[in-house]
C-alpha positions as a LaTeX table, in Angstrom:
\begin{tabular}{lrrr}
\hline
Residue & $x$ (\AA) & $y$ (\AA) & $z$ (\AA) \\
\hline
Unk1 & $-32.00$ & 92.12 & 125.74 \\
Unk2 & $-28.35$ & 91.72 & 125.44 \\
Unk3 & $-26.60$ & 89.22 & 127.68 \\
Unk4 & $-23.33$ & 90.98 & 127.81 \\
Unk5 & $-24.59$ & 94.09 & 128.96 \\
Unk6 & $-25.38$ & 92.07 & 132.23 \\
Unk7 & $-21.62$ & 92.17 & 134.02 \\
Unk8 & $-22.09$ & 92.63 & 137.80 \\
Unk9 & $-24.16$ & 89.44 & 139.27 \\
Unk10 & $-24.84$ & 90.83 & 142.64 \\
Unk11 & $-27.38$ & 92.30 & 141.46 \\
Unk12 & $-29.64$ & 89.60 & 139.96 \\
Unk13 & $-28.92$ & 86.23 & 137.64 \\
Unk14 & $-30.18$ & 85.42 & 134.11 \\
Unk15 & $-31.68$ & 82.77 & 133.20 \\
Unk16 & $-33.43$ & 81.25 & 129.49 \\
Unk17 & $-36.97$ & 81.90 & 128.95 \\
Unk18 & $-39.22$ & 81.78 & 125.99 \\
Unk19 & $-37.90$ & 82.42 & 122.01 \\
Unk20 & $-34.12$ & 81.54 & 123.58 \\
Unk21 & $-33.75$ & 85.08 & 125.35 \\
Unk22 & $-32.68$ & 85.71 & 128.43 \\
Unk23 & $-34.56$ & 87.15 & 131.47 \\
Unk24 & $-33.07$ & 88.86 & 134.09 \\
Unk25 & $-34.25$ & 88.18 & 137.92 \\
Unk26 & $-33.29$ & 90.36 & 140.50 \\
Unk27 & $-31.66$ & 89.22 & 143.81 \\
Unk28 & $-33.30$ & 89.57 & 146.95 \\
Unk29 & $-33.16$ & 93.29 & 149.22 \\
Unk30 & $-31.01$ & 94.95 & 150.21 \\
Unk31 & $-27.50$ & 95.22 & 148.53 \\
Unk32 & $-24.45$ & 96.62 & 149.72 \\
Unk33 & $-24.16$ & 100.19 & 149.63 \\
Unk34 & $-21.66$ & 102.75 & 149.70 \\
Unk35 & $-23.37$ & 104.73 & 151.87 \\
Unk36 & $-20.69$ & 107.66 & 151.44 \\
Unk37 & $-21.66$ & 107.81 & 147.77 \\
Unk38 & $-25.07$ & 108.82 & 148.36 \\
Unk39 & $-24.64$ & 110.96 & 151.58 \\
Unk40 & $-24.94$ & 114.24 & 150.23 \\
Unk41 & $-28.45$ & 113.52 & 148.12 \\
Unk42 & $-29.85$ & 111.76 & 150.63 \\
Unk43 & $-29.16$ & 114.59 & 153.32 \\
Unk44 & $-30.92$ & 116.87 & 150.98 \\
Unk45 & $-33.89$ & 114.31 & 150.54 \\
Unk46 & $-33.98$ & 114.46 & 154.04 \\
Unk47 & $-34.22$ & 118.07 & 154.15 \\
Unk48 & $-36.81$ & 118.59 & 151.80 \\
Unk49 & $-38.62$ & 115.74 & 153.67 \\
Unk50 & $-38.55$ & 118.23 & 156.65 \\
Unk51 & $-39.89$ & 121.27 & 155.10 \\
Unk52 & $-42.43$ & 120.09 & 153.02 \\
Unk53 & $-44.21$ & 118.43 & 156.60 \\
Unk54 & $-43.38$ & 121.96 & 157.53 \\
Unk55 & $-45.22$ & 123.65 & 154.88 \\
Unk56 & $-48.23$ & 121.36 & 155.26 \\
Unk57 & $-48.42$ & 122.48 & 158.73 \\
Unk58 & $-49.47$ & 125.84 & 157.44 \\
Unk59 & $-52.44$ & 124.67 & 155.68 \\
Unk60 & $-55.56$ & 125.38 & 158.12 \\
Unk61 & $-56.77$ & 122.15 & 156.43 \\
Unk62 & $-53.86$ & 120.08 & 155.04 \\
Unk63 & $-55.56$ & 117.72 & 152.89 \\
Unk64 & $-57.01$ & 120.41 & 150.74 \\
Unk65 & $-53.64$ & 119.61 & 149.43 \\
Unk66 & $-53.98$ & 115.60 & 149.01 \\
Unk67 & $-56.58$ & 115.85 & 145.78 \\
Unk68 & $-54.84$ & 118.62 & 143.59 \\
Unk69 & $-50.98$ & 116.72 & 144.09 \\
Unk70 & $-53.07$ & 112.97 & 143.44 \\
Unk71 & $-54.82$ & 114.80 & 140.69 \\
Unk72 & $-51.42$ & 115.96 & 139.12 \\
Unk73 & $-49.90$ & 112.71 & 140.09 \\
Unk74 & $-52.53$ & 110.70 & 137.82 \\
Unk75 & $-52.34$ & 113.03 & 134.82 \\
Unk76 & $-48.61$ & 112.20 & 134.99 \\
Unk77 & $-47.61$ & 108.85 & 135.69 \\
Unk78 & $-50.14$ & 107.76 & 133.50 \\
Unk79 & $-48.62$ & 110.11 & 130.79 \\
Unk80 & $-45.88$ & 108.45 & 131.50 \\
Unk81 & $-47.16$ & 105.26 & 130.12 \\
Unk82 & $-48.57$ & 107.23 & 126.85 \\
Unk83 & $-52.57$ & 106.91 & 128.23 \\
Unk84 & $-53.00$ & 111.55 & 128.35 \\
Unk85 & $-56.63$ & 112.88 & 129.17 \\
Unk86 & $-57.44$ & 116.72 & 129.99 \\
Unk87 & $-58.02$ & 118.44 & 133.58 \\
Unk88 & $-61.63$ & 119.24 & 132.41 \\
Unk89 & $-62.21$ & 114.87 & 131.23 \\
Unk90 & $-60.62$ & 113.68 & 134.44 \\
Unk91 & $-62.50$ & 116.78 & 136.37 \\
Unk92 & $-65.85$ & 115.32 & 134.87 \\
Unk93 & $-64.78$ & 111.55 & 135.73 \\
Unk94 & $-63.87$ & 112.81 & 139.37 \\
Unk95 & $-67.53$ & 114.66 & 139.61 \\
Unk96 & $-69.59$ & 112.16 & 137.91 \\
Unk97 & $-71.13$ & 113.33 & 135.76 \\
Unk98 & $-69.45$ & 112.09 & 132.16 \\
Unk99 & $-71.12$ & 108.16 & 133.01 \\
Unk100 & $-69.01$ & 107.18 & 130.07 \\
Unk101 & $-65.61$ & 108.31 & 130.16 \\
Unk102 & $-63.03$ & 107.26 & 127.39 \\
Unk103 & $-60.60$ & 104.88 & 128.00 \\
Unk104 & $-57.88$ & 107.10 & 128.96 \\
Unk105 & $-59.85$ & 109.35 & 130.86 \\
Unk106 & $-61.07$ & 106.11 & 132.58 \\
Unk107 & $-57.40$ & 105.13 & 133.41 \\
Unk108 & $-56.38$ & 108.16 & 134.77 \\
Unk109 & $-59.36$ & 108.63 & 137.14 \\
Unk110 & $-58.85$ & 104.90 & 137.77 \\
Unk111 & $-55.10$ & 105.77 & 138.97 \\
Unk112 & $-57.22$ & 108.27 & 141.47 \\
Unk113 & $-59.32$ & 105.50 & 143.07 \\
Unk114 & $-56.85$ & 103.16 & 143.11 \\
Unk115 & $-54.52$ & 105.63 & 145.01 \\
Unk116 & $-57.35$ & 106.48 & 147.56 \\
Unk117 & $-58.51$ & 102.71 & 148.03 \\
Unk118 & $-54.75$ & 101.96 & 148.69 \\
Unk119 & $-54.07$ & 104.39 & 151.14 \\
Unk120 & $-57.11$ & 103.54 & 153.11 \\
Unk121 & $-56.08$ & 100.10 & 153.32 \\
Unk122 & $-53.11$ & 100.78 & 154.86 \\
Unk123 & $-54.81$ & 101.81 & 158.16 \\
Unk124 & $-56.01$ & 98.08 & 158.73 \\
Unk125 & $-53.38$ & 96.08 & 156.54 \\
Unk126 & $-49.18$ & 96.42 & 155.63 \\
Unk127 & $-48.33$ & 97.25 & 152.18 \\
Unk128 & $-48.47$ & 93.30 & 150.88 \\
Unk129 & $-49.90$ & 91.45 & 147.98 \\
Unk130 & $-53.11$ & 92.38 & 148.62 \\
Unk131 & $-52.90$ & 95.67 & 148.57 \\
Unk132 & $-50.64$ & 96.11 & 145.42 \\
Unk133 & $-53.22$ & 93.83 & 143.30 \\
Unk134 & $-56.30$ & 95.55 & 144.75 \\
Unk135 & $-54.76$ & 98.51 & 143.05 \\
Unk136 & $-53.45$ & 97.11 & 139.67 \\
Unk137 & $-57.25$ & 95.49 & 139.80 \\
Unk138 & $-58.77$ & 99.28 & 140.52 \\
Unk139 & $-56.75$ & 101.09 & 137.78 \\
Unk140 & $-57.31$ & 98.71 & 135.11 \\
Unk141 & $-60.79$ & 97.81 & 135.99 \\
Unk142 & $-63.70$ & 99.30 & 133.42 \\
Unk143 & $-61.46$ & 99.49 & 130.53 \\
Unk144 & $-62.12$ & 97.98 & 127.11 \\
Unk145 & $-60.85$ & 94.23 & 126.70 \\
Unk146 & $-57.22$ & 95.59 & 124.90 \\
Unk147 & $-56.89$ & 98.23 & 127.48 \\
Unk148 & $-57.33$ & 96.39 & 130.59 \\
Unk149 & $-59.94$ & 93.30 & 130.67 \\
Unk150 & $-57.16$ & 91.22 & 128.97 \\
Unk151 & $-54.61$ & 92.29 & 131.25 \\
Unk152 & $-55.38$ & 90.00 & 134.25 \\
Unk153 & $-56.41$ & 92.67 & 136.98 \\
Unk154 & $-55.56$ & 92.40 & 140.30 \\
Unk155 & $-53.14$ & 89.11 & 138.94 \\
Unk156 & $-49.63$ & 89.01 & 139.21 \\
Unk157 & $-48.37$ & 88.07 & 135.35 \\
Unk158 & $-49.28$ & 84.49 & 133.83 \\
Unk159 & $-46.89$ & 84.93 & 131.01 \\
Unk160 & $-43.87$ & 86.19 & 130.07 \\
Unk161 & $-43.51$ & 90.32 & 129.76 \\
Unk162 & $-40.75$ & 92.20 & 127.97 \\
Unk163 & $-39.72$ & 95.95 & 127.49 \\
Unk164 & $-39.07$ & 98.08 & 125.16 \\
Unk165 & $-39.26$ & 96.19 & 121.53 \\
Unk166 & $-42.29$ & 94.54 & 119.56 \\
Unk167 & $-41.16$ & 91.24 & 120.27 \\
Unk168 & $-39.15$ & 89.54 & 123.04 \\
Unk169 & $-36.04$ & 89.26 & 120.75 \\
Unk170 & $-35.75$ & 93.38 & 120.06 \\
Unk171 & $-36.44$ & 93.81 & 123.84 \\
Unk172 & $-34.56$ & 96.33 & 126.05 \\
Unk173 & $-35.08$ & 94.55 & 129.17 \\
Unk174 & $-36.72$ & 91.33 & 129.99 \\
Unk175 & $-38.07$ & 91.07 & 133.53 \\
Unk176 & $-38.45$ & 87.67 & 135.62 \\
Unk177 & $-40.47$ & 84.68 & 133.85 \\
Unk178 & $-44.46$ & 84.37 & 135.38 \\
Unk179 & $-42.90$ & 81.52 & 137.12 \\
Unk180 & $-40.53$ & 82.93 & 139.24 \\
Unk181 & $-42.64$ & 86.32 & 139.57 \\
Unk182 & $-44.51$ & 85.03 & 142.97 \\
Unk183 & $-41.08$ & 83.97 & 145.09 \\
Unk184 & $-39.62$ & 87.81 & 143.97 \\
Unk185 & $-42.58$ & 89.60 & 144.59 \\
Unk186 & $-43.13$ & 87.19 & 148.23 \\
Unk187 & $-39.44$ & 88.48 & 148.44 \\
Unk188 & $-40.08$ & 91.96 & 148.45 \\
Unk189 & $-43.21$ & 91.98 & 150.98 \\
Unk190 & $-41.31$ & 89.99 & 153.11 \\
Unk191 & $-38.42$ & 93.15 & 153.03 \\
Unk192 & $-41.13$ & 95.46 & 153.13 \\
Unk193 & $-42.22$ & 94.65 & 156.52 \\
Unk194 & $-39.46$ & 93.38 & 157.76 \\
Unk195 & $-38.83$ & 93.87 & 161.39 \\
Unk196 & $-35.96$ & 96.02 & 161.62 \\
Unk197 & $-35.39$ & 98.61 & 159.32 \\
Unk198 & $-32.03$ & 100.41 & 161.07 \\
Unk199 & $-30.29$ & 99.53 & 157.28 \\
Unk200 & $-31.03$ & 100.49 & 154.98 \\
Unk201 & $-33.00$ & 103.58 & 156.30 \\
Unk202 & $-37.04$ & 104.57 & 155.45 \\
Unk203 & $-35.82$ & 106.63 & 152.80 \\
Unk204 & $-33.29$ & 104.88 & 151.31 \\
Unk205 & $-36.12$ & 101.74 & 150.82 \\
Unk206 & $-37.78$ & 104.24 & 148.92 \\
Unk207 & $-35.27$ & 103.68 & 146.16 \\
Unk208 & $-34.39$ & 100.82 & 146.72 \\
Unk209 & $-38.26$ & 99.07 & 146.56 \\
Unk210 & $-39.01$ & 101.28 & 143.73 \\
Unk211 & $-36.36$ & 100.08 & 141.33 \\
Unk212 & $-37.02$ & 95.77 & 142.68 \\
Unk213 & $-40.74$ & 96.54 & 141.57 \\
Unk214 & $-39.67$ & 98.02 & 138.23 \\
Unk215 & $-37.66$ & 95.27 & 137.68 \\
Unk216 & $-39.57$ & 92.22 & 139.12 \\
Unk217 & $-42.41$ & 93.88 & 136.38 \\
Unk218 & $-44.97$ & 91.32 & 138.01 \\
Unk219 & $-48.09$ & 92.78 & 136.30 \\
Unk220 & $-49.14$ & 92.22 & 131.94 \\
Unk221 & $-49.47$ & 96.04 & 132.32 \\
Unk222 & $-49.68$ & 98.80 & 134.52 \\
Unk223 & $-46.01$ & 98.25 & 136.33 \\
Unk224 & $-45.36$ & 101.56 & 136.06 \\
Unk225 & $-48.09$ & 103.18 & 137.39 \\
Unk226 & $-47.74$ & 100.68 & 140.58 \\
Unk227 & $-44.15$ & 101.08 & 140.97 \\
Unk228 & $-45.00$ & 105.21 & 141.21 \\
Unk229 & $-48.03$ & 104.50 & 143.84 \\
Unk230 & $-46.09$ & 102.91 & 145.68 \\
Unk231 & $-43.48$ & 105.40 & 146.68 \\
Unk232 & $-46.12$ & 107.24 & 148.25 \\
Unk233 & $-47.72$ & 104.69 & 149.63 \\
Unk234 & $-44.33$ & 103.57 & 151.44 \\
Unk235 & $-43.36$ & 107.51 & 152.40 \\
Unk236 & $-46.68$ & 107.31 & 155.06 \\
Unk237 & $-46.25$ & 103.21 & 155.82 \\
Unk238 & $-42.87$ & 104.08 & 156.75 \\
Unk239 & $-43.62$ & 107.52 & 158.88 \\
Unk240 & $-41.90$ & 109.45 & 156.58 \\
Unk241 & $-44.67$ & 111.80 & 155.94 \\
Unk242 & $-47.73$ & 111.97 & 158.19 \\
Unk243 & $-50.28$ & 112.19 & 155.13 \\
Unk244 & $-50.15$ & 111.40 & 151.64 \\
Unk245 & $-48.46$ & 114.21 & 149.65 \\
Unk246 & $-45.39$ & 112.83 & 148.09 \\
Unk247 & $-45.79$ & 112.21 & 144.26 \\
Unk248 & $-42.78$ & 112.18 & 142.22 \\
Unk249 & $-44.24$ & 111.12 & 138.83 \\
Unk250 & $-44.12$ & 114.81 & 137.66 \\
Unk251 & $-40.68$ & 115.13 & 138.09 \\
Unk252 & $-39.58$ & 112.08 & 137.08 \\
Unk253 & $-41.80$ & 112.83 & 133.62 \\
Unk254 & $-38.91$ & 115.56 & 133.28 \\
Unk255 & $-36.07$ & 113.13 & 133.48 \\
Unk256 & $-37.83$ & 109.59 & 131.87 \\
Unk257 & $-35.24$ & 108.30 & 129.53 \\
Unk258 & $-32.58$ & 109.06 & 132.35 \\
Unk259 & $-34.94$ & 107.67 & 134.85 \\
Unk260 & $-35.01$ & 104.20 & 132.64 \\
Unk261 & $-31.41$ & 103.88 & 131.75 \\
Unk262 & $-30.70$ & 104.52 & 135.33 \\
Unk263 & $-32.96$ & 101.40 & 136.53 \\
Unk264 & $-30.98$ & 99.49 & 133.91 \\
Unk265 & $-27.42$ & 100.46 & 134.67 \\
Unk266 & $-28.55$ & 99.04 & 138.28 \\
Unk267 & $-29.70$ & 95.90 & 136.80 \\
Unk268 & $-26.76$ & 95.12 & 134.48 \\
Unk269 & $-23.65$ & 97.04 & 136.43 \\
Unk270 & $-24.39$ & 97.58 & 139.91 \\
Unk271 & $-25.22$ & 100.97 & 139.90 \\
Unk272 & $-26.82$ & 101.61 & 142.60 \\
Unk273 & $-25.40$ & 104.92 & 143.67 \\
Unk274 & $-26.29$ & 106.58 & 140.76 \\
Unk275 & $-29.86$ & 105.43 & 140.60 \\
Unk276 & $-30.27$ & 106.36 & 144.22 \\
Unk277 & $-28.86$ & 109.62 & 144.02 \\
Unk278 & $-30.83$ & 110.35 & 140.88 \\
Unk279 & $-33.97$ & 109.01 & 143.06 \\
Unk280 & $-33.10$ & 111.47 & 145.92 \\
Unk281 & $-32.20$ & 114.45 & 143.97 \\
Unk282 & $-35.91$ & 114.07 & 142.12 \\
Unk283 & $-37.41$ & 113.10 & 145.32 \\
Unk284 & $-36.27$ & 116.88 & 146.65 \\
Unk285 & $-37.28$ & 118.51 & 143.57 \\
Unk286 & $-40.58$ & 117.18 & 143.86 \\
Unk287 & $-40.80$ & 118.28 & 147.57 \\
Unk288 & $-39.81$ & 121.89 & 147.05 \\
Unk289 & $-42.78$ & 121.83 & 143.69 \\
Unk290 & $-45.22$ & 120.80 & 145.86 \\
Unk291 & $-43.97$ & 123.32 & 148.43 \\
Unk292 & $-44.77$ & 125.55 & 145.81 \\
Unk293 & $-48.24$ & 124.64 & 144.82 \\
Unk294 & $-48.80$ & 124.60 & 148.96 \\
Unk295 & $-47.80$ & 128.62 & 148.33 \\
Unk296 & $-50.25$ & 128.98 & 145.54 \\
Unk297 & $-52.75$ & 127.04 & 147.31 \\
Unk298 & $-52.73$ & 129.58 & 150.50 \\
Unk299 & $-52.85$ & 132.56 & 148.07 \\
Unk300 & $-55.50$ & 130.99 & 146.30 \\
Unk301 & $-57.56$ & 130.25 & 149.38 \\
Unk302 & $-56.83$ & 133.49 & 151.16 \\
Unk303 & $-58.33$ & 135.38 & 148.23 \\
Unk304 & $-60.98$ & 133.67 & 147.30 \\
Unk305 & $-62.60$ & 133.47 & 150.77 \\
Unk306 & $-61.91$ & 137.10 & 150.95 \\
Unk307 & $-63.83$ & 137.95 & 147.54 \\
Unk308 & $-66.60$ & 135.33 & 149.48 \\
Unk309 & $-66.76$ & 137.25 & 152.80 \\
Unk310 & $-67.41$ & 139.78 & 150.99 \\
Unk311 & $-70.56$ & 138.65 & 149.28 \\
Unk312 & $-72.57$ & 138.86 & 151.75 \\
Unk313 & $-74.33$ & 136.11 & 154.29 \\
Unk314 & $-71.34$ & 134.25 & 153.07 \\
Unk315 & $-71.21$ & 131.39 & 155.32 \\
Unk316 & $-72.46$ & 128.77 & 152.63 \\
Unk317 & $-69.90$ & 130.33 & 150.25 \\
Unk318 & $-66.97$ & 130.39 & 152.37 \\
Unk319 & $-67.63$ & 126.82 & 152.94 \\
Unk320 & $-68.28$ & 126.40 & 149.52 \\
Unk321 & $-64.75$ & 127.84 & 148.51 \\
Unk322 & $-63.30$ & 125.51 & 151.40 \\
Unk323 & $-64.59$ & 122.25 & 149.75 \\
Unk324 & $-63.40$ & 123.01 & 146.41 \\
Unk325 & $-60.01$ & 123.35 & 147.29 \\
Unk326 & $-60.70$ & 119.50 & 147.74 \\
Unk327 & $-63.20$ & 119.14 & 144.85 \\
Unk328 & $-62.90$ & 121.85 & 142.18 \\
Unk329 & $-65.85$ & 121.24 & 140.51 \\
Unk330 & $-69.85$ & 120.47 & 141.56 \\
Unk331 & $-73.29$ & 120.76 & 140.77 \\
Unk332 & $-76.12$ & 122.20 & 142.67 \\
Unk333 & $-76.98$ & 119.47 & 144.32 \\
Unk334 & $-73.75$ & 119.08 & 145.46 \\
Unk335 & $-73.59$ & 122.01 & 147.05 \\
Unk336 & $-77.24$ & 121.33 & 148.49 \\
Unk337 & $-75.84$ & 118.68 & 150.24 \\
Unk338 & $-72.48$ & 120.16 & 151.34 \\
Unk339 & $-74.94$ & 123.37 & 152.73 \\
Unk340 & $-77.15$ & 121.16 & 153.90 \\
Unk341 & $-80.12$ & 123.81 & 152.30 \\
Unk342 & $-82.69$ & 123.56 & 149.89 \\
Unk343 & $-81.74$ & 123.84 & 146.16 \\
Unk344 & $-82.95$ & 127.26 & 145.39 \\
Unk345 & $-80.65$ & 128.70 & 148.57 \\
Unk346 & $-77.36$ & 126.20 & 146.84 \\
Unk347 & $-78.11$ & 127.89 & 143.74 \\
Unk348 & $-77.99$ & 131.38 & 144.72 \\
Unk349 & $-74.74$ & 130.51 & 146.23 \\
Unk350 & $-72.97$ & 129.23 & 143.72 \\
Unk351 & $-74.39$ & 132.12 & 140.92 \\
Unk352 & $-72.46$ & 134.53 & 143.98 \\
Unk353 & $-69.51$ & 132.68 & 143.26 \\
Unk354 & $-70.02$ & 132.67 & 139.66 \\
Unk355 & $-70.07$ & 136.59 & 139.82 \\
Unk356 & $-67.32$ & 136.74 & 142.21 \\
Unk357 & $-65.28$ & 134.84 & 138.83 \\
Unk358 & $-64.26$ & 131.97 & 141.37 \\
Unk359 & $-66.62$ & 129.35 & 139.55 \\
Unk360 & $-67.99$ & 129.12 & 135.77 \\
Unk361 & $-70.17$ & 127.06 & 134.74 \\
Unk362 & $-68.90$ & 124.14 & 132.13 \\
Unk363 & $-70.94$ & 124.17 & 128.88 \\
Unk364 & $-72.67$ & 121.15 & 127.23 \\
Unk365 & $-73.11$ & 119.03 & 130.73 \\
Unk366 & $-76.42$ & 117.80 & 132.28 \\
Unk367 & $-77.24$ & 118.39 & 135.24 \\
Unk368 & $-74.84$ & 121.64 & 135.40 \\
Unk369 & $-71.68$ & 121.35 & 136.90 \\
Unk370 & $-69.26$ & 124.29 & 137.68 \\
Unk371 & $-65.77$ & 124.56 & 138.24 \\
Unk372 & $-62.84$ & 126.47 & 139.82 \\
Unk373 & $-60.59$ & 126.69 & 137.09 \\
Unk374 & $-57.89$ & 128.95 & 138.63 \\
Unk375 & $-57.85$ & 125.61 & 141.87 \\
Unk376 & $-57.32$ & 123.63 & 138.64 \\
Unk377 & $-54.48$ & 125.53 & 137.21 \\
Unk378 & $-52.59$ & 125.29 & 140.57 \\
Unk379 & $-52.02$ & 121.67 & 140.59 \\
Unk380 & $-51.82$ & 120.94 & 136.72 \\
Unk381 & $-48.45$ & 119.61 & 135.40 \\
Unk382 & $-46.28$ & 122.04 & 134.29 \\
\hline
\end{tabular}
């Protein structure tokens, strides 16, 4: 990391750490900001806030959309971090029937359950220390020992982390020491849920909380994928959304080195403006895609219980086509249960659905599982 880059000390001191680099350790939130700089983006953040809630509204059932944006989300921001899987792997992960998933399919589905688990949390508990390293421990947990068992899960860091570069010396940027990683990260809960928020506002926190985590870095590994949850985590906390369906990891994807450099240029100039209005222009692009896939999803829906009406005593199937907006993918005896009939009754179901071309059946898995492939399409990452 080079030293002189660092010019504006506002924003965070550096101080020696191990091989005779430097570390950099970001000051305490908030900073000043010129909020006339970032007016304009964050009036259109705000907009597209306000019409995505809208467009959720005209879901009959608006967390058919949760699962496909989460789904998208985890194929993404774990991308992001080079670990890729398929639709189908993570779609046999999600339905359980794959009992031994490869690593990265394992991480991504991992991302999934950690997402879920912290979400639910947040009904009983504020977004603190416990909830952050319940989720690093659920992503990296079941992973082979140089994927994740080494990695301290569900720990902040006991040693010193770098990015960027093979060693500490070639580094781009080198985060706080393990030793001062508890006071920054006790720091940042404590501005979390602080008790007046009037300045800066829910949305600008967004930005601001993302980019302290990023740089804090207080996990071995899996920073990024945390740092990402955690906007959406923070967008309900906060009442900025009533339900979970802001994900931005598929936009920023788009934009990653700019997304990086950005974080840095706050860091070592100051520059906050132009990482926040970067964060707020991405932050309305990824509202108005998942407006979008809220479009396809009514379509979608609209025609496929159609085509099920249409089969015939198609009160299992409608409900059928109903949960798999949720779940695009099941066995039999998953639609036994969901029917709440006996097998042979599921099964004749789900072979309707099968000739209405809404399911087909995925070759080569025991017991049979069938999928929706055209739900699938609507959510993967374009």
């Amino acid at each position: 990391m080079d030293a002189a880059d660092f010019i504006d000390s506002t924003t965070g001191t550096l101080i020696p750490t191990l091989e005779h680099a430097s570390a950099f350790v970001p000051a305490p939130l908030p900073p000043k900001i010129d909020l006339g700089s970032i007016a304009l983006s964050m009036a259109s953040a705000m907009q597209a806030i306000g019409e995505l809630k809208g467009a959720c509204r005209r879901l009959q059932n608006p967390y058919v959309l949760v699962r496909p944006l989460q789904r998208r989300e985890a194929l993404t921001s774990s991308a992001m971090e080079g670990t890729f899987t398929t639709d189908d792997e993570l779609l046999l992960a999600e339905a359980g029937v794959k009992t031994n998933p490869d690593d990265s399919t394992r991480e991504v589905y991992n991302y999934l359950d950690a997402l879920s688990s912290s979400l639910e949390m947040l009904d009983k508990l504020p977004i603190s220390h416990r909830v952050l390293k319940s989720a690093h421990q659920t992503l990296l947990s079941g992973l082979s020992g140089a994927r994740g068992a080494n990695k301290r899960p569900g720990e902040y860091k006991k040693e010193q982390n770098w990015i960027g570069g093979i060693t500490i010396d070639k580094a781009r940027f080198v985060p706080p020491p393990a030793a001062e990683t508890m006071t920054c990260m006790d720091q940042l809960e404590a501005y979390i849920n602080r008790e007046t928020t009037d300045f800066p506002t829910p949305l600008i926190d967004l930005a601001l909380v993302h980019y302290q985590i990023e740089a804090i870095h207080p996990f071995a590994d899996g920073n990024g994928r945390v740092g990402r949850m955690l906007i959406s985590l923070m967008a309900v906390h906060s009442g900025l959304l009533d339900m979970p369906i802001l994900y931005m990891s598929p936009t920023l994807e788009k934009y990653k080195n700019n997304y990086i450099d950005l974080m840095y240029g706050v860091s070592s100039r100051g520059a906050w403006a132009e990482w926040i209005n970067f964060f707020f222009e991405k932050l309305a692009e990824s509202c108005r895609e998942a407006i979008e896939i809220i479009d396809r999803l009514i379509d979608l829906q609209a025609e496929y219980r159609a085509k099920a009406a249409n089969l015939g005593r198609s009160a299992g199937a409608i409900t059928l086509v109903d949960h798999l907006f949720e779940r695009p993918a099941l066995t039999v005896r998953d639609a036994q249960r969901r029917l709440n009939v006996t097998y042979p009754a599921a099964k004749n179901t789900i072979d309707k659905l099968v000739e209405a071309e809404i399911l087909i059946p995925f070759e080569g898995i025991y017991p049979k599982l069938f999928i929706a492939p055209a739900i699938v399409r609507i959510s993967r990452p374009k």
